[in-house]
N, C-alpha and C positions, 0 to 999 in steps of 0.2 A: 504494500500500500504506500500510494506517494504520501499522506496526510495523515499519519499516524499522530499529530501533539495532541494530549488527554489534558496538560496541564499547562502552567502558565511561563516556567519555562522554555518552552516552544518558541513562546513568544518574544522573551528576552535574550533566546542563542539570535534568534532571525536579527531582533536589534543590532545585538554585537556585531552579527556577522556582516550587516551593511554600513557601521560605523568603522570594521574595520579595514572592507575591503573596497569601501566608495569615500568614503571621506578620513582626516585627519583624529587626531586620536582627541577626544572630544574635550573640555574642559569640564572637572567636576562641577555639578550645579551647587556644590555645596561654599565653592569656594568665590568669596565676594569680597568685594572692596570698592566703599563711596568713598566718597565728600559730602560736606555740609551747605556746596556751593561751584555750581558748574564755572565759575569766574569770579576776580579779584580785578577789581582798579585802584590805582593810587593817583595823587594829584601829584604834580609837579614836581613837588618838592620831594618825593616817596613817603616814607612811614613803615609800619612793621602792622601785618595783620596775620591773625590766626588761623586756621583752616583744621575741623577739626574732621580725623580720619575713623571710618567706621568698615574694620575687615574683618577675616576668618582667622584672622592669625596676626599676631602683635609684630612677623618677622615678614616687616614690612620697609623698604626704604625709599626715599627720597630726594629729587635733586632737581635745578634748573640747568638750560641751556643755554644761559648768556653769564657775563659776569656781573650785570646790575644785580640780579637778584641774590640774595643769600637764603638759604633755606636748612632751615635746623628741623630734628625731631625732635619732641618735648611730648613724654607720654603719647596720648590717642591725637597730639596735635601735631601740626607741623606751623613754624612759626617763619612768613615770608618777609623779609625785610629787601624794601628798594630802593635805591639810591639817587639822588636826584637827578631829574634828567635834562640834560643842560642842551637839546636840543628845542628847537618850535614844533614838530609832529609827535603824533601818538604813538608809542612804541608797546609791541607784543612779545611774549615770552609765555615758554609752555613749564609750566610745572609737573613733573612726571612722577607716580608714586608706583610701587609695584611691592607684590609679592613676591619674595627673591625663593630662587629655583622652581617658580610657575610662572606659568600666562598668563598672567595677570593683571593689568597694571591700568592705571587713571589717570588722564593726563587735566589739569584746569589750566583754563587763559588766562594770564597777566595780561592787565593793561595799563600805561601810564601813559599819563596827558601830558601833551608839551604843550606849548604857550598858544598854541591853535585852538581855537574852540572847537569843542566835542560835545556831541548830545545822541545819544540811542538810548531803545527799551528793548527788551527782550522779546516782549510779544505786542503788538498790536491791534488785537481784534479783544475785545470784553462783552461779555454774555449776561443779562439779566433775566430773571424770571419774573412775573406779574407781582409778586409781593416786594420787589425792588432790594436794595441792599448797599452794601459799602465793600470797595476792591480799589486793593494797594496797587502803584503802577513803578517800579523804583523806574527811578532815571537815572541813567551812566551821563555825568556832565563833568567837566572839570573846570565848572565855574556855576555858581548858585544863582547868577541873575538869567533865569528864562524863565519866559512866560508861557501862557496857555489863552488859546484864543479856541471859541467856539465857532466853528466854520457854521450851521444852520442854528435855527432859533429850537430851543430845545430846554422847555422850562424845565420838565421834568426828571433834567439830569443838571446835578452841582458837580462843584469838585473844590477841591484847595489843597495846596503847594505846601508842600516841610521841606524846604531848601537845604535846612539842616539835616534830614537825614537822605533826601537826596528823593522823596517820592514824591507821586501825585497821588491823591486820593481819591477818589470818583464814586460819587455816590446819587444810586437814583432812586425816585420817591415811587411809592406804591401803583400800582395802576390801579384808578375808582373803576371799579366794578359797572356801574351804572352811568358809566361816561362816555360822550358819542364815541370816541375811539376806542371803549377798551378793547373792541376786539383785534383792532391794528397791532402789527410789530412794529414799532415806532424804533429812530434810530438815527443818532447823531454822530458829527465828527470832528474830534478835537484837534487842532494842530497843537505841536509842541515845537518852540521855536529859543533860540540864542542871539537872535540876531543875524547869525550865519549860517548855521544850519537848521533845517526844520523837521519834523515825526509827525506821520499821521496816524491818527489814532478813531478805530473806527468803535461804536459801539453800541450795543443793541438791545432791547428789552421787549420780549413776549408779551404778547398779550392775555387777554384772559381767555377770551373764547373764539381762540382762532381755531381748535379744534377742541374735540370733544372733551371735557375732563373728568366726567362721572359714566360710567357704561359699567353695567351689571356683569361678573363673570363668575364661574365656579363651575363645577361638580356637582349634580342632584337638585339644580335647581328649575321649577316649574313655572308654568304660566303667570301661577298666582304672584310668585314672587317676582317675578318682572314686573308686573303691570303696578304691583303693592310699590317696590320699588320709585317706575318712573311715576308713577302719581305722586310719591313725597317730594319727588324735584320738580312738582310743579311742570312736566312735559305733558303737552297734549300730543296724544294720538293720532297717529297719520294716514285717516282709511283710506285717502286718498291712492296714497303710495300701496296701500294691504289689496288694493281691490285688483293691481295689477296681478295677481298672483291666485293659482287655481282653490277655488270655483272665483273665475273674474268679475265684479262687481257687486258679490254676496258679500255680507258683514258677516259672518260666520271665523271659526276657528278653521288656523289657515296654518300653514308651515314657520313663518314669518310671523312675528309682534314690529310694527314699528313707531317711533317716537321721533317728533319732532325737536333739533338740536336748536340752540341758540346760539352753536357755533357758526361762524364763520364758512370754514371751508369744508367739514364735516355736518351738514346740517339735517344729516338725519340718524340715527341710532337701530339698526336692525336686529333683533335677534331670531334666531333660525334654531327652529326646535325639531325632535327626533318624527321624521317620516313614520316611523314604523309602530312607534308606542303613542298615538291619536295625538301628535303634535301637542306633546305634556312635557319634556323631559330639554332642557335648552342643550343645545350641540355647541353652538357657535353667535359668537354677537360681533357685527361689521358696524363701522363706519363709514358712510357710505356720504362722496360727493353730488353735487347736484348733476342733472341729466347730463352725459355731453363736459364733463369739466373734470381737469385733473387736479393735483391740490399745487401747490408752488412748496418748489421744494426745498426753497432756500426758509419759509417759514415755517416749513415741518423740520427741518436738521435744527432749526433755532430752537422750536419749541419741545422737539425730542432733548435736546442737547441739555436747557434749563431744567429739566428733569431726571436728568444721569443716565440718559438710555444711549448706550452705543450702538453703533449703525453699521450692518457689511450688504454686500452688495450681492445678488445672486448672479454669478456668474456666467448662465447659462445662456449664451445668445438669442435662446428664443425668449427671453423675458429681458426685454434690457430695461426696463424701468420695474423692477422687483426688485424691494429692499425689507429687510427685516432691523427691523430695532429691539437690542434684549437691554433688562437692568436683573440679574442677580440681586437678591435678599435674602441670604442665609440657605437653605434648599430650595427657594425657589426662584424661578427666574416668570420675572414681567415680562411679555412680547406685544412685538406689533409690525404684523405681515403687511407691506404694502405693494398694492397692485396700481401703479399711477399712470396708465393709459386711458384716456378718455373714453377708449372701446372696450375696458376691461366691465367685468360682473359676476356675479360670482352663481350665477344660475336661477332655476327656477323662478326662470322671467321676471328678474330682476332688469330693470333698465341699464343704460351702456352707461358708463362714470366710472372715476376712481373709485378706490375703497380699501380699507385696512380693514385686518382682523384683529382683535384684539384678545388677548389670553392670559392666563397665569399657568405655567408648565411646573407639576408638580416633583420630587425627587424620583420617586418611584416609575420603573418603565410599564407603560400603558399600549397596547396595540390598538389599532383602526383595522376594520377587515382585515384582521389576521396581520397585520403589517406595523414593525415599530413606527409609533406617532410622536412618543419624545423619547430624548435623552436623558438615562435614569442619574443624574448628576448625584442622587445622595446627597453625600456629607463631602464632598469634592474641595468644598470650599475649606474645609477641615486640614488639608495636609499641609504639611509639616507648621501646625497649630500644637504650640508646646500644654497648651491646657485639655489636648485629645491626645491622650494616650493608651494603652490597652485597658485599660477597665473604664474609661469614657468610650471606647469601640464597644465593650462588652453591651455596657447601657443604650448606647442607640442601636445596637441589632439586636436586644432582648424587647425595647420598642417597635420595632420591626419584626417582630415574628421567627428571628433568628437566635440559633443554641449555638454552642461551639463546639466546633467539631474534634475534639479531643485526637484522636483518631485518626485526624486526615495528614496524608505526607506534609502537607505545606504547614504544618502544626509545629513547632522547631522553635526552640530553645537555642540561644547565637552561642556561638564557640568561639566569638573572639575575646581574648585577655579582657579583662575588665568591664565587659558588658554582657557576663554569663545569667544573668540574673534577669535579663531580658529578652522576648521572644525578637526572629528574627521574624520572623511571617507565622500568621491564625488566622486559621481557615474557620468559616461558618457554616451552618446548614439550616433550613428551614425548620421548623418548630413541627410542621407539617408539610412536608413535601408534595407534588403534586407533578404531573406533567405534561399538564396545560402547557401550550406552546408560550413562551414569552415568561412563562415561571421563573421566578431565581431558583437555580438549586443550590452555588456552594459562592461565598464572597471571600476572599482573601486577602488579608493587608496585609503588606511590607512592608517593615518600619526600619528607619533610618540607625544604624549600627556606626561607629567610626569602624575602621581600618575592614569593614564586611568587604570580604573579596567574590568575582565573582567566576563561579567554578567554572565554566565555558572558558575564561580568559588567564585565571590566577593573580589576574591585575584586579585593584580596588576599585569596587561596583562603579559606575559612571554616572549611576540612573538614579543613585540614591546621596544623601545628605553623608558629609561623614565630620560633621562641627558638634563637637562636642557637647553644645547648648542644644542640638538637638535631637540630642541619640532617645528613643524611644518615640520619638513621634510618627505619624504615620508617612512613610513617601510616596508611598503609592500605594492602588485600590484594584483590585481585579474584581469583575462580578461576571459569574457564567451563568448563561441562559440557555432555558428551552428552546431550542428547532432553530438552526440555521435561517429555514427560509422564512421567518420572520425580517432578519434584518437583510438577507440579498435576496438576489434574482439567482438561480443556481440553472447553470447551461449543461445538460448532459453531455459526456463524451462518445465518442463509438469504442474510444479506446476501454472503457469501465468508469466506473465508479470513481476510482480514486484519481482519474483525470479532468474529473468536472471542472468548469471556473466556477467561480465565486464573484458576481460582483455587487457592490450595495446596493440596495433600491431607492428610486430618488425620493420616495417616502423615507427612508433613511435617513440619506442628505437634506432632506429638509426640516428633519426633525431636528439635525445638528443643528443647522445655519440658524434654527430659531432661537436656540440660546447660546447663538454667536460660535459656532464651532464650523468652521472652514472644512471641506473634503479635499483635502493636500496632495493624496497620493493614494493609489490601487495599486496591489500586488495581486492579479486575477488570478494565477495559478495556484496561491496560497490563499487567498481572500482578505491579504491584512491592508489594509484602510487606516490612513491615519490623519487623524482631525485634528485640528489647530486653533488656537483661541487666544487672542493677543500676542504676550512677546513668550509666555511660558507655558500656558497650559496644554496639553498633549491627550487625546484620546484615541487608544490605537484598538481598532476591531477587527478579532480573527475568528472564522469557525474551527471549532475543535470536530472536522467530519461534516455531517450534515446535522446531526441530532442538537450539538451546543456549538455557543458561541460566546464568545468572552466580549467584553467592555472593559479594558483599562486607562484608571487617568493618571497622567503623569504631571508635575511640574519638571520640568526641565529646558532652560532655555536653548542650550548646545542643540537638543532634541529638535526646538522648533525650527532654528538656525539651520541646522542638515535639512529637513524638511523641507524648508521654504526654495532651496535650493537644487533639490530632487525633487523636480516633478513627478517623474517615475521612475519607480523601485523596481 
């Protein structure tokens, strides 16, 4: 048989063996080293400023590459001292820190002012949301006299200058609810000026009801509770919109509830209830634009963005205006599918306009017609979280319906010096087994060990933490599931069995993409799949056969870095 892996090993030789045979030998995730400050300026004259250093290991050094600067180590700091610069231009210097005999190392900008006037900010665009707020703006200046001039009339943003400490402060007043614009993004533009040089500075503040901000969602909720619902927010009823939808112009119970929005660009609230159980049971709840109109999508990124929803793009050329928005909250992740083609709908003679869907995706993995619907993220958010360790695992899979599997190979007690007293990896098992397709049957965590080597290589694990401050925490999650063909499309071979492909189903990939997990890479002849999610998170899916299938999540940045880089494995 080509596909004999039972376990999760399988999965972490296939790792090695494309970390060692496609790319360089990775850097441990475990090993880091900031700063307290991506850059330093001095005025003129120099001075002496601190920079305080935060790594894996205190053997760490120091140095610049000119001779103005001097740079000492003092404990967790490094103290830069600059000499005065007897030139008229701005002069740079890189300060370079490293962990000595690794790859390691951080480099910060110096900058000192010569007698030329200098003015920059780091970033130039500021975000508000509808309850308004206050955001620091520093200025790199090497001279205190500049102003600020407001290019449009823009009562509802102030600001005031500490020349002493070198910032602007910007601060904007609430948006009235009941004011003809609140529903605009309203947005002004500061210049910042020396006399000789100037910064534009853009800035923006959401409104309140450019789209939707209250829509009903959950699990086992009914008719009643929608309608009880929108009736406390005061929405009336849209039979108008209901009638389009089968039996066409009967006031009767329909597949569809819908409510009239007092948004803006969302101005109507849909919910879509189960076909099958007499339209009782809600499915799904859209936001839906007016006939013919898509939403503008620079005040959807605005008003996703004031809300902490991050945004990826669906890839897939036949949807080039498909975007999903997730925000993570402890196990669960907020979403919001948008479909922004003026011809888009979402069915059952629903008219042509944009529309989002809006959801809460819970830990736990759930199938649609037999097909994974989401990503069972769990306690993901959990790893290497020094306050989850094995008897905080114990308690959230004994809440979960989960025993330990005493028993199971992956059950192991670490053999390294000093950390015998800690499991290396525990395996769980269901309380009650079943095999239901989509079932867990065994979860496995691997917690981060120092000097844990890994048997494939006899070099120290790559995938795991090995910082002292975090040996017993979790580094990684395996969970195996009922039936392959939940999460791929499985091609028969003529050759047998064990030369099937494996590849994901875009019900799969879309489950990822909704709480922000990228489909990076397919390996079809082995079926491993690996999903990506900002600069570290890692989820790589393999079938063990046809009958299971694993889900593992990893942090590791190295991991996403080779990934992003290998398209295909």
């Amino acid at each position: 048989m080509k596909k004999t892996n039972l376990f999760l090993p399988a999965i972490l030789t296939l790792i090695v063996a494309f970390f060692a045979g496609c790319a360089p030998q990775a850097i441990a995730p475990d090993l880091f080293l900031e700063t307290d400050t991506p850059g330093i300026s001095f005025a003129k004259e120099g001075g002496t400023k601190p920079v305080t250093i935060n790594a894996s290991s205190t053997n760490w050094i120091a140095g610049s590459d000119v001779d103005w600067l001097t740079v000492t180590k003092e404990g967790d700091k490094i103290i830069v001292v600059a000499a005065e610069n007897p030139g008229s231009d701005e002069r740079l210097a890189n300060v370079t820190i490293k962990i000595s005999s690794q790859q390691v190392s951080k480099s910060i900008i110096v900058t000192q002012f010569g007698t030329a006037p200098s003015l920059s900010v780091e970033k130039t665009a500021f975000l508000f949301d509808n309850l308004g707020g206050t955001q620091e703006v520093p200025v790199l200046a090497n001279t205190k006299d500049w102003q600020v001039a407001v290019a449009d009339d823009a009562p509802w943003l102030e600001y005031e200058i500490d020349a002493e400490r070198g910032v602007l402060i910007l601060k904007a007043k609430p948006v009235e609810e009941n004011a003809p614009d609140a529903k605009e993004t309203r947005r002004a533009m500061l210049v910042l000026s020396n006399g000789t040089k100037h910064v534009t500075l853009n800035v923006a503040q959401t409104g309140w009801l450019q789209f939707t901000e209250k829509a009903l969602i959950g699990k086992n909720l009914t008719r009643d509770d929608v309608l009880r619902y929108e009736t406390e927010l005061g929405h009336e009823r849209d039979f108008e919109y209901e009638d389009l939808f089968y039996p066409e112009g009967k006031r009767e119970e329909k597949i569809v509830m819908a409510f009239k929005s007092d948004a803006k660009q969302s101005t109507r609230t849909v919910y879509l209830f189960d076909w099958d159980n007499n339209y009782r049971d809600l499915v799904a709840t859209y936001l839906k634009a007016e006939k013919d109109k898509v939403f503008d999508m620079t005040d959807l990124d605005d008003w996703m963005s004031a809300r902490q929803f991050n945004k990826i793009k669906d890839t897939d050329p036949r949807k080039p205006e498909h975007y999903f928005y997730y925000k993570q909250e402890g196990d669960e992740v907020f979403t919001y599918e948008v479909m922004n083609n003026a011809t888009d709908n979402f069915g059952y003679r629903d008219f042509n306009g944009a529309y989002m869907v809006y959801d809460r995706v819970g830990s736990q993995l759930e199938l649609k017609n037999g097909y994974v619907d989401n990503f069972p993220l769990r306690n993901t958010s959990r790893l290497y979280d020094t306050s989850f360790k094995l008897e905080e695992v114990k308690a959230y899979e004994a809440a979960h319906g989960m025993k330990p599997a005493m028993n199971h190979p992956q059950t192991k007690l670490s053999t390294v010096s000093g950390y015998t007293d800690l499991y290396e990896s525990f395996a769980f098992e269901p309380e009650t087994k079943t095999n239901d397709p989509g079932s867990l049957q065994t979860v496995v965590y691997f917690f981060n060990i120092p000097g844990l080597v890994d048997p494939t290589t006899g070099n120290p694990r790559d995938d795991m933490s090995h910082d002292p401050a975090l040996a017993g925490t979790v580094g990684f999650r395996a969970d195996f599931y009922k039936d392959a063909n939940c999460a791929y499309r499985i091609t028969p071979s003529w050759y047998g069995p064990e030369w099937d492909e494996f590849n994901p189903r875009s019900s799969t990939i879309k489950a990822g993409m909704k709480v922000g997990f990228e489909s990076a890479s397919v390996n079809q002849t082995y079926g491993v799949c690996y999903f990506i999610r900002g600069t570290e998170e890692v989820a790589i899916m393999q079938p063990q056969g046809k009958d299971i299938f694993t889900l593992s999540f990893f942090r590791s940045k190295p991991l996403v870095d080779f990934v992003r880089k290998k398209p295909t494995l």
